[in-house]
N, C-alpha and C positions, 0 to 999 in steps of 0.2 A: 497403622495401615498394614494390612495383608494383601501379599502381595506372590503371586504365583508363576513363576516361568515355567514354561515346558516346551521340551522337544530342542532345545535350544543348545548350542556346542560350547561349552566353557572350556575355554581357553586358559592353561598355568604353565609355571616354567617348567612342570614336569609332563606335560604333556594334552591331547586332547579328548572330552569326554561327553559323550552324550547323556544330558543327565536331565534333572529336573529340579528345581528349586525353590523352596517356599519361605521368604522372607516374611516375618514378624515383628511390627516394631523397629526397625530398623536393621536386626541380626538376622544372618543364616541359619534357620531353625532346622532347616533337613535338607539334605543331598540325595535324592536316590533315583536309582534304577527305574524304578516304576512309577507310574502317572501320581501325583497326590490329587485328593481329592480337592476340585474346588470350591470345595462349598465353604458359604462363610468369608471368599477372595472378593479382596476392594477392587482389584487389577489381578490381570491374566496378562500376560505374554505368550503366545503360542505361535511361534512360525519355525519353522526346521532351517531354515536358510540363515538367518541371525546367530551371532557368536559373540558370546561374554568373555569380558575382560575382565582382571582388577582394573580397578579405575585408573584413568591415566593423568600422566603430572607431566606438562611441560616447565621444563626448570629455564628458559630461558625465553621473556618475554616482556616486551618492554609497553608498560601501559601508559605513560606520556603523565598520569598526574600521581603530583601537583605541578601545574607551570605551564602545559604543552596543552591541554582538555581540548583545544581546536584540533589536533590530531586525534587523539586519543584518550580516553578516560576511564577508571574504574571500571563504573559500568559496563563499558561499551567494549572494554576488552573482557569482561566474564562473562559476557552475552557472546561474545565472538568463542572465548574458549567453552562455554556451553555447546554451541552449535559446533564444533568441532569435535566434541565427545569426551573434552578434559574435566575429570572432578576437583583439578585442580593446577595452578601455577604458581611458578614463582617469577616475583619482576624486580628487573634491574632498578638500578641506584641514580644513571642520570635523567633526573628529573629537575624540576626550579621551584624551591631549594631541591639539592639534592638530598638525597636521603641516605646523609649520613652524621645523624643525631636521632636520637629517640623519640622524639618529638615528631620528625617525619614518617617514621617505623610508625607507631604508632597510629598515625592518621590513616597510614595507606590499611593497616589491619582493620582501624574501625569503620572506615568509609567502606572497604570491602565486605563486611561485617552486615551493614545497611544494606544493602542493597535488596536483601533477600534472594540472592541470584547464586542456587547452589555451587560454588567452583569456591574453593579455596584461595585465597591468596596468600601467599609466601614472600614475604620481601626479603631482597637481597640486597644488601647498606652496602655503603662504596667503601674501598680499603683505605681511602686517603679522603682529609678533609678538601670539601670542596673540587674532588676529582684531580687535585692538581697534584699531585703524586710526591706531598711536602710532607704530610702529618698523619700521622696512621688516627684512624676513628678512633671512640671508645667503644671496644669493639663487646665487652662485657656490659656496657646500656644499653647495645644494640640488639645484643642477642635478646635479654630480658623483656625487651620490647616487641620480641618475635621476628627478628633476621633471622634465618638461618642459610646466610652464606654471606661474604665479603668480597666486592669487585667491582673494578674500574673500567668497567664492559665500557668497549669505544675507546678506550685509552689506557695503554700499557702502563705500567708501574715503573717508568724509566732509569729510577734510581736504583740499580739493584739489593744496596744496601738496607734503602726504606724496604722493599721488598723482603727484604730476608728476614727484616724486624717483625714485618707484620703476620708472614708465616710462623713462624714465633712463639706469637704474641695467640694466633688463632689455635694452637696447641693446646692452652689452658684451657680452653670452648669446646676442641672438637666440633669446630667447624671448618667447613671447605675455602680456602683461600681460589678464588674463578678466576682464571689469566686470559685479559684480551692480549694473548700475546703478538708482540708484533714489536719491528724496530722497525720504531718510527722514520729515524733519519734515510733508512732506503725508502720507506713507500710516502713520503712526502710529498705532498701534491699530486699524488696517484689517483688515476681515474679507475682504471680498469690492468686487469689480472697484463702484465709488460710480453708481449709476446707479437706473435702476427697480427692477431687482430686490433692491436693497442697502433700497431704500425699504418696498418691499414686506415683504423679510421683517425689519426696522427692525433692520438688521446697519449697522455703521460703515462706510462702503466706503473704498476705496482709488484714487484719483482718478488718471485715466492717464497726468497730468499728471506726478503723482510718476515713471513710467517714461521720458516725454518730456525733462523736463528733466533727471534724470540721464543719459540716453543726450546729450543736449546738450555736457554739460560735459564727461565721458568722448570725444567727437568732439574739443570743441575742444584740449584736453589733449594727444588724438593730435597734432593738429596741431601743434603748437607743440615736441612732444616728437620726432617722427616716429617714435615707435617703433610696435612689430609688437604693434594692441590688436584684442581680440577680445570683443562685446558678446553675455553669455549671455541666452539665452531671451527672447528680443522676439515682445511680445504687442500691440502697439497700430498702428495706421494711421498716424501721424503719426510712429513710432520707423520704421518700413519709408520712410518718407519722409526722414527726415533721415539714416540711413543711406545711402540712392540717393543724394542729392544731396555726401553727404561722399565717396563713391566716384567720382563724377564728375569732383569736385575735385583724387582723386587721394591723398585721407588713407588711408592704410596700414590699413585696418580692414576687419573680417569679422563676421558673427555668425552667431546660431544660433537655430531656433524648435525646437519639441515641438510633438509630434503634437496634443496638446489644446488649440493654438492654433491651428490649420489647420482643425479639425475640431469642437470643443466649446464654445457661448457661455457667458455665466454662469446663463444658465436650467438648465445643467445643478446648481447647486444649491439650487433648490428643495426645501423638504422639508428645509432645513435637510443637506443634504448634505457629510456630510467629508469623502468619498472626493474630492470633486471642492474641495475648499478647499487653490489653490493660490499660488506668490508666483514671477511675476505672476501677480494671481486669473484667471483665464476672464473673456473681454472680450465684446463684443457681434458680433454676425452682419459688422457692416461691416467691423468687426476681422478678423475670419476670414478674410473675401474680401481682406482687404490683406495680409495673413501669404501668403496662397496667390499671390497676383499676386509678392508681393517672389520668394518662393520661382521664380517661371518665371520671370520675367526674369532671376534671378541676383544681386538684391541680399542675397537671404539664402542664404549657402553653401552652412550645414550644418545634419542633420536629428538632432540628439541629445534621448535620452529626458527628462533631469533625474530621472532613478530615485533616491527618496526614500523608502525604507521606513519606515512609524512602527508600532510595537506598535498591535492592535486595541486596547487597553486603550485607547489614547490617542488614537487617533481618535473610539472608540464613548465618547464623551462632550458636554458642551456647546460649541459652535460654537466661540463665542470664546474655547475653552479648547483646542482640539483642535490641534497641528499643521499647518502649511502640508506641502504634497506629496504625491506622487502615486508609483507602481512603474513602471515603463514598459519597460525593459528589453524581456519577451519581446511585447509589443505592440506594440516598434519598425517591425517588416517589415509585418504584418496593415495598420497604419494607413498607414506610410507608401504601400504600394500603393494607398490608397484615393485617391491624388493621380493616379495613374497612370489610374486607371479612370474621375476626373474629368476628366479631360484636361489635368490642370495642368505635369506632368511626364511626360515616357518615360521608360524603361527607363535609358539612357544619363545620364540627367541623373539618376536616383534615383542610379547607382553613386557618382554625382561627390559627393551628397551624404552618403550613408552611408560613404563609403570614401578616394578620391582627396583632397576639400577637409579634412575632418578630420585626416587624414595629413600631410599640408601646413601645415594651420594650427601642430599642436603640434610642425614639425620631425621627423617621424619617415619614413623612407621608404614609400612608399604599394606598396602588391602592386599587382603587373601581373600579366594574363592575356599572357607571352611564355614561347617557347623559350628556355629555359636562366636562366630566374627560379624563384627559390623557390614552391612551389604554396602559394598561403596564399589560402584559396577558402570565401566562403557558397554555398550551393546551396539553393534554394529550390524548394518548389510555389505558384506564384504565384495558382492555383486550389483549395488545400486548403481545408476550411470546417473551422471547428471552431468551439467555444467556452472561453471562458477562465472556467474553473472551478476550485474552491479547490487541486482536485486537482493541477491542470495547473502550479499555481506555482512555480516555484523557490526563490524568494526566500522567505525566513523569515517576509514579508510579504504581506498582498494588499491594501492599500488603493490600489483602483484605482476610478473610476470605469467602468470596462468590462468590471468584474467581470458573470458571467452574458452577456454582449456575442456576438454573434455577429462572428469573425473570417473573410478571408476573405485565405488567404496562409501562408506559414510555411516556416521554415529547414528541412531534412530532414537536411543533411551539413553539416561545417564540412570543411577537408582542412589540416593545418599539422603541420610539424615532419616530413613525410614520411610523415603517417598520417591516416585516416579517420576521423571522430567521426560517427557517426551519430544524431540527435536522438531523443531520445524523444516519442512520440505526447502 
């Protein structure tokens, strides 16, 4: 397939260019200045408003099979990361079984495989058998079976010991060891982020102490172990600080926030709100401003959703009975642009985050916008308005708090494999 962009703004972590681009066969065959000719083009792209990416990978996303397919399935999260503008994801480990044997690896690649639904899947096997933080994987059949990463997302690695084994152990790989960090025994039976609003609506909270000092121990651990650890979903001012200061030092670590940490305090659940009951819960305004500052400076990487779809059954229920999590997938681009429009990030730093550092972190190689590289390309309207309605979901799920939200942003093309996917509205 030939295939022709013009007039259109490509986006790299070196900067932005108005250019034009004639994909062949799958590769970037030419870059340039002037109009090519289209004769001979299967597909044309031509609007001045639209702006190329390398393609983007959310590394953190949880597709529910095998075990959970009534929330979420295969499919139905690479339709949802389609429509969102990702060529590709990686998904967490707890599943039923969990997917920490090869056997599991395995299945999620080739049922992903099947689909015919261009988006990559990436699986990420658990560090410990069975999620219970006793027995480190076989993390050498996991890799082989296409893991590339290790974690017990939802549940810390409590034993520090087993922990420092399995860092380790993932050194021989060079693979990323993912820390849900957290200590557990403060935020136990935690509803929401412990503060005035936990008082007000006389929910248990969850003290962000528990986040700080897991992220603590998870630092020092790297240290000692030097292996390649990677801290998911940091939501507090004092975790964005002791990661600056471990990066300074030179400890081998990266991490990751969500949009609903950049953007959403815990007043968003008042009213007893599930949509927005998340782990880590939604912090306060100061938190915000510190997720957004880590984010420019560069101590926090990467901008992954945490897509967590729960049946409505089970969130439209009582609070402390409801699920932690949130959908985020096709809300990745809308939101993260709003960093851009704050003046927290440009163009060139959003790609690094959505595309270059996630690529990097899990070992996989990152798309470039060059001559005679594979075209593996989001394509966005950085100006589209819409709204995120039941209709618009992909996902099997909508528990989103930005459900009804007005968006302002969105994927239009994704381009992989030597073909065009054009989004739906």
């Amino acid at each position: 397939m030939k295939i022709k962009i013009n007039n259109l703004t490509i986006v790299t972590s070196s900067g932005l260019f108005r250019k034009n681009l004639f994909i062949d066969k799958g590769i970037i065959k030419k870059i340039s200045d002037k109009p090519i000719s289209s004769r001979g083009v299967d597909f044309l792209i031509d609007n001045e408003n639209l702006m190329v990416f390398p393609g983007f990978l959310d590394m953190h996303v949880h597709l529910r099979e095998p075990g959970f397919e009534y929330k979420e399935d295969i499919e139905s999260g690479q339709r949802a990361a389609l429509s969102g503008g990702f060529t590709a994801i990686a998904c967490m480990a707890n599943t039923n079984p969990v997917n920490d044997n090869s056997a599991v690896t395995h299945y999620i690649k080739c049922k992903s495989n099947e689909t015919g639904i261009p988006v990559d899947v990436h699986p990420i096997a658990a560090i410990t058998v069975g999620l219970k933080g006793e027995k480190i994987v076989e993390m050498g059949d996991l890799k082989k079976a296409g893991a590339v990463g290790f974690s017990d997302d939802g549940y810390p690695v409590e034993n520090s010991d087993i922990l420092r084994k399995a860092m380790e152990y993932s050194k021989c790989f060079n693979i990323p060891i993912i820390c849900h960090s957290e200590e557990k025994k403060l935020s136990k039976e935690g509803q929401i982020n412990e503060g005035e609003v936990s008082l007000k609506l006389g929910l248990k909270g969850i003290p962000k102490e528990a986040e700080i000092i897991g992220i603590y121990r998870d630092i020092m651990l790297a240290k000692l172990t030097k292996a390649k650890v990677h801290i998911a979903h940091v939501s507090t001012k004092d975790s964005v600080e002791l990661i600056r200061r471990a990066k300074k030092e030179g400890i081998n670590i990266s991490c990751e926030t969500c949009p609903q940490y950049f953007l959403l305090t815990e007043e968003e659940v008042l009213g007893y709100n599930t949509f927005a009951k998340v782990n880590p819960p939604l912090r306060t305004k100061e938190d915000v401003m510190a997720i957004r500052e880590g984010l420019k400076d560069g101590t926090i990487d990467v901008i992954a959703s945490d897509h967590a779809p729960h049946h409505i059954d089970e969130k439209d229920g009582e609070f402390e009975l409801a699920p932690f999590g949130m959908i985020g997938l096709q809300t990745m681009i809308p939101l993260s642009l709003e960093l851009v429009r704050l003046g927290v990030l440009d163009f060139q730093v959003l790609a690094e985050k959505l595309s270059r550092k996630p690529h990097q972190i899990l070992g996989l190689k990152p798309p470039v916008i060059k001559e005679g590289e594979e075209a593996c390309l989001t394509i966005i309207d950085p100006h589209y308005e819409w709204v995120l309605e039941k209709d618009r979901i992909r996902s099997k799920s909508y528990n989103t708090p930005f459900l009804g939200k007005k968006m302002k942003g969105k994927a239009v093309y994704t381009i992989k494999g030597g073909k065009v996917f054009e989004i739906e509205d």
